[in-house]
N, CA and C atoms as an extended XYZ file, in Angstrom:
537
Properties=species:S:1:pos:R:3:atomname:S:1:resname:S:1:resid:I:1 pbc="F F F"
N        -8.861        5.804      -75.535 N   UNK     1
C        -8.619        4.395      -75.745 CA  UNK     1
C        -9.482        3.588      -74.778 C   UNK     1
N       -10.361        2.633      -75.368 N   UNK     2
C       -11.155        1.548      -74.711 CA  UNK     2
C       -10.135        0.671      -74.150 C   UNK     2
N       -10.290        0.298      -72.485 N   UNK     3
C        -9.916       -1.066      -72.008 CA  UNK     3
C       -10.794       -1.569      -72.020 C   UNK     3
N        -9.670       -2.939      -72.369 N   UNK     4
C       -10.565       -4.427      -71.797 CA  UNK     4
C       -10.417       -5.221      -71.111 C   UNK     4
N       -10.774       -5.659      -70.379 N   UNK     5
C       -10.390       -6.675      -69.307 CA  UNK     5
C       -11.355       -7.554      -68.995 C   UNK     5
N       -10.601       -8.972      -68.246 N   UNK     6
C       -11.665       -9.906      -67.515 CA  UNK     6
C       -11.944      -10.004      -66.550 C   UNK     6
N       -13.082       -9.563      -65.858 N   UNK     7
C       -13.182       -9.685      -63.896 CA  UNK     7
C       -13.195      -11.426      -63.892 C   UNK     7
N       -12.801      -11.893      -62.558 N   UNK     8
C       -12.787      -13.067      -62.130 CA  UNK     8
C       -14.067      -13.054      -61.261 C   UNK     8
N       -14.912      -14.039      -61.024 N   UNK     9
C       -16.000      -13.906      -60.183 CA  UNK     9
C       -16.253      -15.741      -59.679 C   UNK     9
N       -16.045      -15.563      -58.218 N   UNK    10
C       -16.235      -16.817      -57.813 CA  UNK    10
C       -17.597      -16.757      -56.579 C   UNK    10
N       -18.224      -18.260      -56.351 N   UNK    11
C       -19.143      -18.416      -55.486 CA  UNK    11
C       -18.504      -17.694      -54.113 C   UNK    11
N       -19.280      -16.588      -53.691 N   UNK    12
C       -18.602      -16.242      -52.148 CA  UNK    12
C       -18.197      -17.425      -51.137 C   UNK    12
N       -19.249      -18.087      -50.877 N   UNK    13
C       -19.024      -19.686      -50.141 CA  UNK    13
C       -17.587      -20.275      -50.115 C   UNK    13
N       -17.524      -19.939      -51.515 N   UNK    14
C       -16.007      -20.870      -51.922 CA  UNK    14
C       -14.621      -19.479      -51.817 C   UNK    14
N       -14.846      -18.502      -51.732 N   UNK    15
C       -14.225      -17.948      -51.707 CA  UNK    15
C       -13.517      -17.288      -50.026 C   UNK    15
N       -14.590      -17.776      -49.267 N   UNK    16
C       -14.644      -17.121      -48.389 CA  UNK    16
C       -13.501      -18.433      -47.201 C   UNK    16
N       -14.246      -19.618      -47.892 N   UNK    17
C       -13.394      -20.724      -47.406 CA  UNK    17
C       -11.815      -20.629      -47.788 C   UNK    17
N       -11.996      -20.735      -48.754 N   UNK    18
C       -10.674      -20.411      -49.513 CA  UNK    18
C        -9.239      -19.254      -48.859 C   UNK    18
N       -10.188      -18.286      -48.460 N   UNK    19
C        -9.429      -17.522      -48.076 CA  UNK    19
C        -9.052      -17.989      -46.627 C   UNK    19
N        -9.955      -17.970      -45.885 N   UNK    20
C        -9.473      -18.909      -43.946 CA  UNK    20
C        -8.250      -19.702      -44.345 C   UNK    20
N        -8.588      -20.748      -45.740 N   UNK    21
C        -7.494      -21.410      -45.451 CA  UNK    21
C        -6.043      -21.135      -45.577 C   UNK    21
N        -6.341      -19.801      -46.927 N   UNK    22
C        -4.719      -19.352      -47.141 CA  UNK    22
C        -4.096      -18.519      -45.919 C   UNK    22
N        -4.922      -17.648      -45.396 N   UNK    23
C        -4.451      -17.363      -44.106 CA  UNK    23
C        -3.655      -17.677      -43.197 C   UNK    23
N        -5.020      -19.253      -42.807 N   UNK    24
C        -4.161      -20.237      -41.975 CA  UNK    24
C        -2.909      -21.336      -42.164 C   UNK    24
N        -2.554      -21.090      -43.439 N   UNK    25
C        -1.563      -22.118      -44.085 CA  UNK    25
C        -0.193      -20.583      -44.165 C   UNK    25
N        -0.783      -19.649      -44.600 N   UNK    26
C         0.381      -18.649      -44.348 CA  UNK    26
C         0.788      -17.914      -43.053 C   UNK    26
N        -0.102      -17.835      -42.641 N   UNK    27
C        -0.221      -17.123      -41.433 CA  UNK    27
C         0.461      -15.572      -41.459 C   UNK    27
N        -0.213      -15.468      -42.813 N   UNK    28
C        -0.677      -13.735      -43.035 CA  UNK    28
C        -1.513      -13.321      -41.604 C   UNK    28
N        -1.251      -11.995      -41.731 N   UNK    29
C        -2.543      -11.051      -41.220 CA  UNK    29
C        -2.290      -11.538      -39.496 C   UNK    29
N        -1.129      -11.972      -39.089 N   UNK    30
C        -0.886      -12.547      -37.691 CA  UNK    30
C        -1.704      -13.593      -37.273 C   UNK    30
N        -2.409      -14.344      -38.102 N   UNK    31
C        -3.407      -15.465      -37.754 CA  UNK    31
C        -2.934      -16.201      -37.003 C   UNK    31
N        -1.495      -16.494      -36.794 N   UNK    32
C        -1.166      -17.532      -35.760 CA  UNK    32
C        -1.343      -16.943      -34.340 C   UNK    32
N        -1.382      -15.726      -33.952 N   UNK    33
C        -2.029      -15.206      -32.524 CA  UNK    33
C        -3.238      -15.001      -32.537 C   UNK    33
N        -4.339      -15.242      -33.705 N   UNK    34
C        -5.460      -15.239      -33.435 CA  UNK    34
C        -6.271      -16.478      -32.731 C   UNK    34
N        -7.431      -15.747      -32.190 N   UNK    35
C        -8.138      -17.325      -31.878 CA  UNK    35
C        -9.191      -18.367      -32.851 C   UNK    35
N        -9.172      -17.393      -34.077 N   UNK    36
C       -10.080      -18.730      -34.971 CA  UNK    36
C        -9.244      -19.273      -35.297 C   UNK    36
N        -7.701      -19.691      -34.993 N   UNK    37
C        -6.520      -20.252      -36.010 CA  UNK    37
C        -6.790      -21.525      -35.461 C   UNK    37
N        -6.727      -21.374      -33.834 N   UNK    38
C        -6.839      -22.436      -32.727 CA  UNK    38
C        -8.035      -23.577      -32.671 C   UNK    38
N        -9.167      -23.150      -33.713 N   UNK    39
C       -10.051      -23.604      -33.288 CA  UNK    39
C        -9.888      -25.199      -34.232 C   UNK    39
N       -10.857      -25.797      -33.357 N   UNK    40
C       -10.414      -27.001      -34.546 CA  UNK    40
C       -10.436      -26.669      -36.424 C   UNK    40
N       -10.235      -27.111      -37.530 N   UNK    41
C        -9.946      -27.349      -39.015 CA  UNK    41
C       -11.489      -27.925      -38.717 C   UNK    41
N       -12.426      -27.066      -39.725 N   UNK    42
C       -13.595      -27.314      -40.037 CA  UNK    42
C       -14.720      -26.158      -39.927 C   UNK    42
N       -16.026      -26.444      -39.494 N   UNK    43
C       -16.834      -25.740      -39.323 CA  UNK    43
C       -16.506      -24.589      -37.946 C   UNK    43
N       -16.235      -24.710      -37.010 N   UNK    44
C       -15.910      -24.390      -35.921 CA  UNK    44
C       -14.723      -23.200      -36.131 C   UNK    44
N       -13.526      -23.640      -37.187 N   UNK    45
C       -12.681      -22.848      -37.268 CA  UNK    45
C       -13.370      -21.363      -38.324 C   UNK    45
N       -13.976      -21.753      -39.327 N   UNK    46
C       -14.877      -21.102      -40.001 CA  UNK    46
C       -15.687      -20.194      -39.632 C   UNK    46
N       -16.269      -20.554      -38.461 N   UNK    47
C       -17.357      -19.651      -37.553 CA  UNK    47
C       -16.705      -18.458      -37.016 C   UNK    47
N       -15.597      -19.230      -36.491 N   UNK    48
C       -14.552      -18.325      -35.757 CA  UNK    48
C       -13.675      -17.018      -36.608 C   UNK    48
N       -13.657      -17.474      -37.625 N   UNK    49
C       -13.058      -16.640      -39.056 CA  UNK    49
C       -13.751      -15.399      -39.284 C   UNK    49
N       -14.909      -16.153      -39.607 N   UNK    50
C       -15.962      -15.049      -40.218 CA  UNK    50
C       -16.695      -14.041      -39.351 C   UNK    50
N       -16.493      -14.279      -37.871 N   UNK    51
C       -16.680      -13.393      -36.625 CA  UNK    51
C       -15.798      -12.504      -36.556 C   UNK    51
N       -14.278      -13.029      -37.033 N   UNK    52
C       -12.839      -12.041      -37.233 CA  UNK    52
C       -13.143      -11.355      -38.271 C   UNK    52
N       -13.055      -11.831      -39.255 N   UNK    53
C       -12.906      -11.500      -40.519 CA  UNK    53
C       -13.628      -10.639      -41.394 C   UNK    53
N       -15.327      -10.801      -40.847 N   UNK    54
C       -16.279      -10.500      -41.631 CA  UNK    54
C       -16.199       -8.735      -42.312 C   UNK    54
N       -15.229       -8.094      -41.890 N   UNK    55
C       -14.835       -6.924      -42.409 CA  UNK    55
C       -14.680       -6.795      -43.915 C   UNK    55
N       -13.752       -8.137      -44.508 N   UNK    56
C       -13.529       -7.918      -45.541 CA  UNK    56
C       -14.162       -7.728      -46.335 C   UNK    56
N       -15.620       -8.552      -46.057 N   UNK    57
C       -16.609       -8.735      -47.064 CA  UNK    57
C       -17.086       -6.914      -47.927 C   UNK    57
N       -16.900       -6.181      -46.544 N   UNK    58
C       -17.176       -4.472      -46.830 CA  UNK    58
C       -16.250       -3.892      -47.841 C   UNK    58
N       -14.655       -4.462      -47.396 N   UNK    59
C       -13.338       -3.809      -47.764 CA  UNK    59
C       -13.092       -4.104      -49.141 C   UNK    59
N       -13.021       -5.661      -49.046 N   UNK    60
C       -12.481       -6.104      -50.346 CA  UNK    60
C       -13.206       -6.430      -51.255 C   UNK    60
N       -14.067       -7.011      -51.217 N   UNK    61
C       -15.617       -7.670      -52.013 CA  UNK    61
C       -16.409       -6.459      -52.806 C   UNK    61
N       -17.472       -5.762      -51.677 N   UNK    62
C       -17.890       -4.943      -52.298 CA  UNK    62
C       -17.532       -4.369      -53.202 C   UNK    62
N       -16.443       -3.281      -53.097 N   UNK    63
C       -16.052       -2.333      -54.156 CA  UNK    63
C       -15.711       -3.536      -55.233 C   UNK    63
N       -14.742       -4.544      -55.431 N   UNK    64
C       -15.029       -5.693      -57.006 CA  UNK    64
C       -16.303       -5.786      -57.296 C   UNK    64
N       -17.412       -5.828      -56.483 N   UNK    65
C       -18.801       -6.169      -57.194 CA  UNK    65
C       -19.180       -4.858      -58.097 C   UNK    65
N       -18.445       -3.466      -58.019 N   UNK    66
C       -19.135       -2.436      -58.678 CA  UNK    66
C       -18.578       -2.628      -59.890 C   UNK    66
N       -17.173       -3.206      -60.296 N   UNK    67
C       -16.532       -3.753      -61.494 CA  UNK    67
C       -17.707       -4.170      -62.536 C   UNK    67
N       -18.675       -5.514      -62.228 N   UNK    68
C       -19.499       -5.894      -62.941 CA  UNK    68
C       -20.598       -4.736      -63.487 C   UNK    68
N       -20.659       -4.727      -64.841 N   UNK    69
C       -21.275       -4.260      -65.978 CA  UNK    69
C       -20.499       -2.969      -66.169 C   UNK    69
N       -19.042       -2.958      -66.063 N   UNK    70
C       -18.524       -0.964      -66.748 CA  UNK    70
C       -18.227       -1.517      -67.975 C   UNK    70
N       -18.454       -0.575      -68.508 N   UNK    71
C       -17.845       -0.498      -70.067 CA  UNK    71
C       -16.426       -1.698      -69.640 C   UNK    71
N       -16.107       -2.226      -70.962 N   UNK    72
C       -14.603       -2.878      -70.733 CA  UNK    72
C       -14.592       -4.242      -69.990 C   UNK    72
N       -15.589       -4.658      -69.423 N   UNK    73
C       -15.203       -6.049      -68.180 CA  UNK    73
C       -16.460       -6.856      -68.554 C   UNK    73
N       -15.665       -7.987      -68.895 N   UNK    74
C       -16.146       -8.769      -69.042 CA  UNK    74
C       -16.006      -10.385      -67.800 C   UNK    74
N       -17.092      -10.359      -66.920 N   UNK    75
C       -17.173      -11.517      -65.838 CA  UNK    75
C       -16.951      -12.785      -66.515 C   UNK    75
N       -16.078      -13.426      -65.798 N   UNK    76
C       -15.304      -14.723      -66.096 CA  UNK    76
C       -15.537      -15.517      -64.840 C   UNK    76
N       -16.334      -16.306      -64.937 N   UNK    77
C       -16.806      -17.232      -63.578 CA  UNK    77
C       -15.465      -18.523      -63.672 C   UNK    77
N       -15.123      -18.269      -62.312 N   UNK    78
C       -14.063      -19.114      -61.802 CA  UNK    78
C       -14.596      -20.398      -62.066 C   UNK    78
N       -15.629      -20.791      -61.880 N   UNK    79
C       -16.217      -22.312      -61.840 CA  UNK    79
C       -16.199      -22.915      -63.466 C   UNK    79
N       -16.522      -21.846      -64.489 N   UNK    80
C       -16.801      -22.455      -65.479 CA  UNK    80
C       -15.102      -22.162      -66.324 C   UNK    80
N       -14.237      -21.381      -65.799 N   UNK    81
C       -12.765      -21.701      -66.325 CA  UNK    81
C       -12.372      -23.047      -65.921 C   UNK    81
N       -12.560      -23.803      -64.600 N   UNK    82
C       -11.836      -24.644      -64.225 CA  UNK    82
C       -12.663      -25.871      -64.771 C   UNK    82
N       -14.199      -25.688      -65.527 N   UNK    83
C       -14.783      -26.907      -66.359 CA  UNK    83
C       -15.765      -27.234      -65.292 C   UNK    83
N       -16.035      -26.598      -64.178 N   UNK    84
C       -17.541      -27.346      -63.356 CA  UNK    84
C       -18.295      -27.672      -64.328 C   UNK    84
N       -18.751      -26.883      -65.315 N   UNK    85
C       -20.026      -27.071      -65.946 CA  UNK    85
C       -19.521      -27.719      -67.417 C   UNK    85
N       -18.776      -28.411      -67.261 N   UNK    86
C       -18.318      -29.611      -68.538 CA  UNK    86
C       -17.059      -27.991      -69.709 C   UNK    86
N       -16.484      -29.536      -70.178 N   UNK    87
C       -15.468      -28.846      -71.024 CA  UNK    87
C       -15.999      -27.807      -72.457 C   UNK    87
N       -17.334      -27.818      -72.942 N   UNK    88
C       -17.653      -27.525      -73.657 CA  UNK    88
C       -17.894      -25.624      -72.961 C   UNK    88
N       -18.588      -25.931      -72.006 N   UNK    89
C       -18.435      -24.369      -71.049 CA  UNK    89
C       -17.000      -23.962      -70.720 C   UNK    89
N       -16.470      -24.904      -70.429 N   UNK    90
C       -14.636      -24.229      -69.909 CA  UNK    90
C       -14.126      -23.200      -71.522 C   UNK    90
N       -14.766      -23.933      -72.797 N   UNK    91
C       -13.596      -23.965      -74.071 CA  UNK    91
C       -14.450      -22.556      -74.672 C   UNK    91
N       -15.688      -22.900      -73.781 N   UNK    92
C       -16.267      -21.325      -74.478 CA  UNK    92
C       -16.204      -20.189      -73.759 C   UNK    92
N       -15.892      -20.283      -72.423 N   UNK    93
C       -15.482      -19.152      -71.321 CA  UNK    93
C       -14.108      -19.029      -72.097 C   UNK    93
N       -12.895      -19.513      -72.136 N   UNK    94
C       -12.391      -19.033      -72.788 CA  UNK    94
C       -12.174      -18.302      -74.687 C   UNK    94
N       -12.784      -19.287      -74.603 N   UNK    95
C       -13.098      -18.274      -76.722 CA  UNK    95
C       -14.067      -16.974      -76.141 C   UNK    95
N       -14.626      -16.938      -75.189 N   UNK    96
C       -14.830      -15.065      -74.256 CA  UNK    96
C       -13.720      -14.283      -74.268 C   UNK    96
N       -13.200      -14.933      -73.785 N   UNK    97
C       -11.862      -14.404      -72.918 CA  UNK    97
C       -11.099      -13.640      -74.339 C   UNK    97
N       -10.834      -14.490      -75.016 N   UNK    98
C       -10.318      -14.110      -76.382 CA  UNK    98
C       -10.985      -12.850      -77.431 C   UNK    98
N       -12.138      -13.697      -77.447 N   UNK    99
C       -12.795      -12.161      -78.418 CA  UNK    99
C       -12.351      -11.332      -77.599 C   UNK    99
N       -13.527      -11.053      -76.331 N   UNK   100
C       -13.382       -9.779      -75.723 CA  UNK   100
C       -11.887       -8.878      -75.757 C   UNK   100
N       -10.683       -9.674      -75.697 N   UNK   101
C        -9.616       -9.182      -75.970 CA  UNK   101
C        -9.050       -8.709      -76.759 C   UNK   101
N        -9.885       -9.438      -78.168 N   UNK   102
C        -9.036       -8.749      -79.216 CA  UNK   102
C        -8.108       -9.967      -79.830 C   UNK   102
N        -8.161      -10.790      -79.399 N   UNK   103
C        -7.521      -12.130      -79.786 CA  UNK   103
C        -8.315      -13.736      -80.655 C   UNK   103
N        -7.357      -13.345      -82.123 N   UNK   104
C        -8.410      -14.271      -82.835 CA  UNK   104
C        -8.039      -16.280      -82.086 C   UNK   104
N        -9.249      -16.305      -82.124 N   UNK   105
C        -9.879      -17.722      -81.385 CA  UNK   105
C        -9.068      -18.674      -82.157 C   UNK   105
N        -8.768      -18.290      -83.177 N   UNK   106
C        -8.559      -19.514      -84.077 CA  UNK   106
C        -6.864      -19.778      -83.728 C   UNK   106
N        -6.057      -19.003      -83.485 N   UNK   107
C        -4.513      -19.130      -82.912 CA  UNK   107
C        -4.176      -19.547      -81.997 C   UNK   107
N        -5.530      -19.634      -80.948 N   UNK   108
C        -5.207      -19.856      -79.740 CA  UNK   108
C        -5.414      -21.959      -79.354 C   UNK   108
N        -4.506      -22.436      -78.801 N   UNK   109
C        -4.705      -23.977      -78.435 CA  UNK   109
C        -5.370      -23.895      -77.262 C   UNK   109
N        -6.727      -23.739      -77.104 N   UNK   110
C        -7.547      -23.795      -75.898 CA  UNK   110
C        -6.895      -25.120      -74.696 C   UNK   110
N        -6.884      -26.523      -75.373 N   UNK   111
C        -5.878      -27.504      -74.518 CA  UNK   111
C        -4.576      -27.007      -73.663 C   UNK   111
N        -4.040      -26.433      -74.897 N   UNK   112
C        -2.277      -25.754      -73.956 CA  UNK   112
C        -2.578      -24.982      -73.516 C   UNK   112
N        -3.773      -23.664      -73.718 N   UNK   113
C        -3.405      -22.580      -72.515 CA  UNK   113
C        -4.148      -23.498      -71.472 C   UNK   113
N        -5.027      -24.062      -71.402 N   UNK   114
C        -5.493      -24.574      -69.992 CA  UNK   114
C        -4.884      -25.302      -69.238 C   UNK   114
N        -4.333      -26.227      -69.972 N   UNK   115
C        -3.207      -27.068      -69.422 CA  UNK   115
C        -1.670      -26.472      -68.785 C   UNK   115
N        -1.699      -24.947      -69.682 N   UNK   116
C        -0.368      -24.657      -69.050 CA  UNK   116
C        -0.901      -23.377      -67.743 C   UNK   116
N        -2.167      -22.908      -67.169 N   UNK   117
C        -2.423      -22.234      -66.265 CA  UNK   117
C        -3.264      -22.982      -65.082 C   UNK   117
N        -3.875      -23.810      -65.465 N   UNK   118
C        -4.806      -24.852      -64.382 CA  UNK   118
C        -4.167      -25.272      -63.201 C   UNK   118
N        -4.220      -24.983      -62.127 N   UNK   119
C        -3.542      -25.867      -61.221 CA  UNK   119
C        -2.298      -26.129      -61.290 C   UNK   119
N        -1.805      -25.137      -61.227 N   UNK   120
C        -0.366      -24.817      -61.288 CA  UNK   120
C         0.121      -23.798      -59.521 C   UNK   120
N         0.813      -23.875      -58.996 N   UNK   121
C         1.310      -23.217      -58.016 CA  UNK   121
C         1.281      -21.933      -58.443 C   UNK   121
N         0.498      -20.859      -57.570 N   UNK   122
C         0.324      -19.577      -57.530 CA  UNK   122
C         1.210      -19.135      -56.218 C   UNK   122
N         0.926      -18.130      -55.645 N   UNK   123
C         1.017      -16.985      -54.240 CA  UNK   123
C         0.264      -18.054      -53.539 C   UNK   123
N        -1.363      -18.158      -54.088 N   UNK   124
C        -2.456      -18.527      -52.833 CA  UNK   124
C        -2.719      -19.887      -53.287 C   UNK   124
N        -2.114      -20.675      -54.091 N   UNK   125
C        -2.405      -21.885      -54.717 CA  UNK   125
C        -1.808      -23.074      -53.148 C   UNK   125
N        -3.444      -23.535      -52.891 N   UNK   126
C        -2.905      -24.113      -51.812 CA  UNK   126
C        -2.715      -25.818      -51.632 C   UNK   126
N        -2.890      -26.032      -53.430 N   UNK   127
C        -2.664      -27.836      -53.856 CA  UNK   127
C        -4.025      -28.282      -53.991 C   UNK   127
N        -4.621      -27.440      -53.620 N   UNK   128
C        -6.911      -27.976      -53.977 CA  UNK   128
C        -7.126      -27.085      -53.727 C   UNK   128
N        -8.457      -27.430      -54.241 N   UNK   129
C        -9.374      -26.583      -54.249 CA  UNK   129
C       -10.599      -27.044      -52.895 C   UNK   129
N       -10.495      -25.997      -52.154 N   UNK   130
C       -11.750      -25.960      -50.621 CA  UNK   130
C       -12.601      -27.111      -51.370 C   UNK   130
N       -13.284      -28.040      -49.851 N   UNK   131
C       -14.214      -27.856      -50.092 CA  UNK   131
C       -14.979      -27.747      -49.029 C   UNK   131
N       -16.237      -26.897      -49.348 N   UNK   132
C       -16.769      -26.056      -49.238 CA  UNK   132
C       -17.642      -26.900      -47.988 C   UNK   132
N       -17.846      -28.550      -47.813 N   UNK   133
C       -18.987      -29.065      -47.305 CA  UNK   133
C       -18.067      -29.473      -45.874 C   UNK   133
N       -16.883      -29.588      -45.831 N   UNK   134
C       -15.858      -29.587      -44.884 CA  UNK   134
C       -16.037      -28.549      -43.855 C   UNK   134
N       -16.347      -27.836      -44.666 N   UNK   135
C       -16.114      -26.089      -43.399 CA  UNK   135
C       -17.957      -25.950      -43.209 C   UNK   135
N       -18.523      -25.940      -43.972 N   UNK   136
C       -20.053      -25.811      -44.127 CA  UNK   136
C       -20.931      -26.214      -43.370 C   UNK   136
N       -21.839      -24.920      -41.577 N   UNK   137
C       -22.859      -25.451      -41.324 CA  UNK   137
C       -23.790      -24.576      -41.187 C   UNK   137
N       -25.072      -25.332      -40.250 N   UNK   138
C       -26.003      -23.865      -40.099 CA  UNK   138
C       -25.596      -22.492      -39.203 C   UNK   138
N       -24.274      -22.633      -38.414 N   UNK   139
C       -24.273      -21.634      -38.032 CA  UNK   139
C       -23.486      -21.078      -38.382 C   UNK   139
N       -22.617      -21.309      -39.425 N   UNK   140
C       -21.637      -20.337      -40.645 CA  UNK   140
C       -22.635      -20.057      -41.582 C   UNK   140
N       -23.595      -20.731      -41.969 N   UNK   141
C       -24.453      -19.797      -42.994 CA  UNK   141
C       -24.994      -18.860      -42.367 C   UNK   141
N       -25.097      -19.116      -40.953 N   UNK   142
C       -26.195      -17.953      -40.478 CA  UNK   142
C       -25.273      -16.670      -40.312 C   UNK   142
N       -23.700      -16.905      -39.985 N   UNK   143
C       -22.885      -16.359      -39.755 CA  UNK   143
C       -22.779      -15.269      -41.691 C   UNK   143
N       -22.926      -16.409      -42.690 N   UNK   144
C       -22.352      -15.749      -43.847 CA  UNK   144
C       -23.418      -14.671      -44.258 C   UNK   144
N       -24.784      -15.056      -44.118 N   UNK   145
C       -25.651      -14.224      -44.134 CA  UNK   145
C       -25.954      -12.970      -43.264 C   UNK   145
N       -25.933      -13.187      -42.394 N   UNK   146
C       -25.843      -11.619      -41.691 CA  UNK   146
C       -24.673      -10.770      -41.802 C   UNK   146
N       -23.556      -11.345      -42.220 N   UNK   147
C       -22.157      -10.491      -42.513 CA  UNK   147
C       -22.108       -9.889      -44.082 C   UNK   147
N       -23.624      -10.311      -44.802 N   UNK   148
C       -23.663       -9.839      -46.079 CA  UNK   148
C       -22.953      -10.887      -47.234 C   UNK   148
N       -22.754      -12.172      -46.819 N   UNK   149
C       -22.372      -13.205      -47.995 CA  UNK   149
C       -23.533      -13.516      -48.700 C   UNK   149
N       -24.566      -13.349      -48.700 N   UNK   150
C       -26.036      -13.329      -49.290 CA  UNK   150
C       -25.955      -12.467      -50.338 C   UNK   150
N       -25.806      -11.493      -50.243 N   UNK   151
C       -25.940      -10.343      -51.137 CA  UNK   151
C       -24.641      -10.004      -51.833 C   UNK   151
N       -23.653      -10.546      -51.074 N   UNK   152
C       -22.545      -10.697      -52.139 CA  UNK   152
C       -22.626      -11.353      -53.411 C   UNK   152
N       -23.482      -12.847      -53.237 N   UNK   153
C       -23.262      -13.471      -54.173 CA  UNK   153
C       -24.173      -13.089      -55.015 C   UNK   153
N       -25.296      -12.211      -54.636 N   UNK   154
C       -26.084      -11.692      -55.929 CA  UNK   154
C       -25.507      -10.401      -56.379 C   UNK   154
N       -24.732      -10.069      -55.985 N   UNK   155
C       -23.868       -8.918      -56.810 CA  UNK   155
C       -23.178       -9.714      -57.847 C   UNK   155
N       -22.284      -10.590      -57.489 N   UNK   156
C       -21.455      -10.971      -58.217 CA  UNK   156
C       -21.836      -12.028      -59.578 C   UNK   156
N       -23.361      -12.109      -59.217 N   UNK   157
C       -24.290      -12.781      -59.971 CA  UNK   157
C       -24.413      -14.314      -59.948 C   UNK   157
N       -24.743      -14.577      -58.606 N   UNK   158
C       -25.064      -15.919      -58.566 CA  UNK   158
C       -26.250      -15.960      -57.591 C   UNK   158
N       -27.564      -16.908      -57.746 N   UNK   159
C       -28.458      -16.627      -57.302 CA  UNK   159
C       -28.449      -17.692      -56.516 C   UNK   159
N       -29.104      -17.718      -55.424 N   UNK   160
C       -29.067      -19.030      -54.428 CA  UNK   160
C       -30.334      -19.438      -54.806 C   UNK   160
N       -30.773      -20.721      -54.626 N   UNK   161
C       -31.973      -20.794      -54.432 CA  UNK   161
C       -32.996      -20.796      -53.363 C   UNK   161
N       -32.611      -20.541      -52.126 N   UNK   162
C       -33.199      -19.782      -51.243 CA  UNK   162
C       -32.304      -19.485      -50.319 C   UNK   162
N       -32.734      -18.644      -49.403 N   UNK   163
C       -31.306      -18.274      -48.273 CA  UNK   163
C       -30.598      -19.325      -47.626 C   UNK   163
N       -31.733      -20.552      -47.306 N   UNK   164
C       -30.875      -21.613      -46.631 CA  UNK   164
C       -30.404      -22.943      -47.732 C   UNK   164
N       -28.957      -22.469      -48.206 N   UNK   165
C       -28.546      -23.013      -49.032 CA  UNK   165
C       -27.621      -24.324      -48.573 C   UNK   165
N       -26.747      -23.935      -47.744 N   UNK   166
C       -25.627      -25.187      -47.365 CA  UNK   166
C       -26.008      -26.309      -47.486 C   UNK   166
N       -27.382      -26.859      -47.250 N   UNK   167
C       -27.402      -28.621      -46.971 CA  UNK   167
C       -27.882      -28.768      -48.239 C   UNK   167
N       -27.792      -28.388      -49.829 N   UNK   168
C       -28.062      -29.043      -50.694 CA  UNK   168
C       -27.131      -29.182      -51.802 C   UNK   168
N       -27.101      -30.462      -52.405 N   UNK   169
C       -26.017      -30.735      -53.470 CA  UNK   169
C       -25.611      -29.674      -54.215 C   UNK   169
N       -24.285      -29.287      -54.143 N   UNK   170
C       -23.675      -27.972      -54.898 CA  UNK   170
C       -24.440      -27.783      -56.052 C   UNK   170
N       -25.015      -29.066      -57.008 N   UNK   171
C       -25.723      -28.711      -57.836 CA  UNK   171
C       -26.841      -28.329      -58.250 C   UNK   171
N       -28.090      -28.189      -56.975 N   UNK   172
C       -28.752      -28.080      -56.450 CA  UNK   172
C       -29.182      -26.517      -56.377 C   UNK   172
N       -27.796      -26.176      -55.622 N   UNK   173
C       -27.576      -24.969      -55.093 CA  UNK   173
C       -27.654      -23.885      -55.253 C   UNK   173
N       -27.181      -23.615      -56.992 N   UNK   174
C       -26.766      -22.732      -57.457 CA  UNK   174
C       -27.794      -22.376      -58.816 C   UNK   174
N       -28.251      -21.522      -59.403 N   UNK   175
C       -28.653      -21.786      -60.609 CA  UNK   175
C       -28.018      -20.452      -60.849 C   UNK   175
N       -26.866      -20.354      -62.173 N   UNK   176
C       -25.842      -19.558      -62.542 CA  UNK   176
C       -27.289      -18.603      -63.363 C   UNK   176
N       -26.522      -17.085      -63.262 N   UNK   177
C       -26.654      -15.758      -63.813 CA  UNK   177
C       -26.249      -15.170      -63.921 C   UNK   177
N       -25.927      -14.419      -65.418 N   UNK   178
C       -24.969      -13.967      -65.898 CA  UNK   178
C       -25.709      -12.528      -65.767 C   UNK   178
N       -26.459      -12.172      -65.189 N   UNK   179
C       -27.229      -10.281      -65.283 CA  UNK   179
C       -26.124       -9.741      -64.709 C   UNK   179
């Protein structure tokens, strides 16, 4: 029997923020005796994170990046479920979602399922979504790059347009690839 499934795949940048913050809002993983908890909310606390932290990128990251291209998985970019790239990309990431499953397109109310999973309280749902230019400088990129956030994001298939990415408009930033 063939599985099928959808990998989730988000910008490391955003993911990486994302995570400091659920940490520091839960205070999983004993973060409240750590010292990046202390540091100021921003770039500074970030730096401090990813000096702690930068393990995960080995632990948890990697092995999901070998997910992309097995038989069965089909990559579902976090950015284009939540509509970054206009509703016409959100309505067709999901009519993906559907074929690939086995589920005819035509039953499904693309409006109600989005409306009833979007921004809704999760585990790690922390009321927004990071952003990314808050926590974002040259010495967390320099930090994300030598800890292997570079090469994460071309696993996971997003190409930067050159290594020194942070100081340009998110839209700028990114030019999406689906290889």
């Amino acid at each position: 029997m063939r599985r099928e499934y959808s990998q989730g795949v988000r910008r490391f940048e955003d993911c990486t923020v994302s995570l400091m913050r659920f940490i520091a809002d839960t205070g999983r993983d004993g973060s409240s005796y750590s010292t990046w908890i202390r540091s100021p909310d921003g770039p500074e606390r970030l730096a401090r994170f990813l000096e702690e932290y930068h393990w995960y990128y080995d632990k948890w990251v990697k092995p999901v990046t070998a997910w992309k291209g097995q038989a069965g998985s089909l990559p579902v970019r976090y950015e284009s479920l939540l509509g970054d790239y206009g509703q016409a990309d959100q309505h067709e990431t999901l009519r993906s979602i559907c074929i690939h499953l086995g589920v005819d397109v035509n039953s499904v109310d693309l409006h109600g399922v989005l409306d009833a999973v979007l921004n809704k309280s999760t585990m790690t749902w922390s009321g927004q979504r990071s952003e990314i230019e808050k926590y974002w400088s040259r010495e967390v990129e320099d930090l994300f790059i030598r800890f292997g956030g570079f090469d994460l994001n071309r696993r996971l298939g997003y190409e930067p347009s050159s290594p020194r990415i942070a100081f340009l408009p998110s839209w700028k930033r990114w030019s999406v690839s689906l290889r």
